[in-house]
N, C-alpha and C positions, 0 to 999 in steps of 0.2 A: 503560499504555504511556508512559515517557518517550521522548524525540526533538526530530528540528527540523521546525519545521513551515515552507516558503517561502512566501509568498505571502501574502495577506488571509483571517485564517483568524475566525471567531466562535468560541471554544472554553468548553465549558462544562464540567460536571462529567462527565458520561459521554460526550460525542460533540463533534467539532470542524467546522463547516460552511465548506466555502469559498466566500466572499464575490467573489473578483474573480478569473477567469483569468488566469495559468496559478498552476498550485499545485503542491505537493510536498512528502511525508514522508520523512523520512529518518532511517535509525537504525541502528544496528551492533546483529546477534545472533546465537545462537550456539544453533543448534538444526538439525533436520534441514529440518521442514517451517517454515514462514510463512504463518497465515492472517489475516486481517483482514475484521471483520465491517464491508461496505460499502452502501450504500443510496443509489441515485439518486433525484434530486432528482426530487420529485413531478408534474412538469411535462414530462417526458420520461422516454422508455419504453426509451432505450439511451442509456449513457452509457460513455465509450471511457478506458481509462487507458493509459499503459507503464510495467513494470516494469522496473529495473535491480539488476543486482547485482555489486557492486565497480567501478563505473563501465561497466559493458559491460553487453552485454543478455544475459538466464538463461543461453540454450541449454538443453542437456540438463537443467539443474536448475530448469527453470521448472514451475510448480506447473499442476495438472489447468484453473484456471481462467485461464489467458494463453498464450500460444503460444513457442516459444522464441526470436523476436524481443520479447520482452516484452509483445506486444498484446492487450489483454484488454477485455470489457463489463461491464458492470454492468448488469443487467436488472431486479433484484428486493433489495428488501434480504435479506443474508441472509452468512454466512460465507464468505468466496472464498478456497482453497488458490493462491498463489501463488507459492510458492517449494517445491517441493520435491528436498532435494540429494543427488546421486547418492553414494553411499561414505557416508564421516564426516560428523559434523557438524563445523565450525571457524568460527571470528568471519571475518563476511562483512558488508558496508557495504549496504543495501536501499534501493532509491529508489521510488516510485512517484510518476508525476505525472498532472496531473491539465490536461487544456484546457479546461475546462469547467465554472463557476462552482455554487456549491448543491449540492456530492456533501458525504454526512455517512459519516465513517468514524466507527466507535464503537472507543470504548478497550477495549481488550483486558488482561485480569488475566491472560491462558492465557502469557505469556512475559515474564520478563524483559529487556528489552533497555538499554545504556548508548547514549548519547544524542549525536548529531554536530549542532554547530552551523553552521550558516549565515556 
């Protein structure tokens, strides 16, 4: 996955830890669905994101694991469908942030995405 990552990130070869809240990934793509494999930090048993998409929140195109205000948990690592888009697919702007320091999202090979900077 390329992109921008906001905030204090630890980034290594497979997966990027965030170091200090608040955080956020961002990146332009062009598919139907968006998943991202995510993993709370060991130390708590829920952890809260919001998604955004094109600067406003899902709606109808928000994926099985966030609500269509963008709110979503992370409970377990493991793949979270967040974005899924009603009709076509078309290039859409994807925000996810984070309030909560130590979430590890892992990079993803399943999509290509071009990359919004900060």
């Amino acid at each position: 996955m390329s992109g921008g990552l906001g905030g204090v990130w630890n980034v290594g070869a497979e997966s990027a830890v965030l170091q200090e809240a608040p955080g956020k990934i961002a990146f332009r793509f062009h598919s139907r669905d968006l998943h991202m494999v995510l993993a709370p930090p060991k130390t708590v048993s829920l952890y809260a994101f919001r998604v955004k998409l094109d600067g406003a929140t899902a709606g109808e195109d928000h994926g099985v694991d966030c609500n269509a205000d963008g709110a979503g948990e992370i409970r377990q690592p493991r793949m979270y469908q967040l974005i899924r888009q009603k009709g076509r697919a078309r290039d859409r702007l994807f925000e996810i942030e984070f309030l909560d320091p130590a979430l590890k999202p892992f990079r993803s090979r399943s999509a290509e995405v071009a990359s919004k900077e900060y």
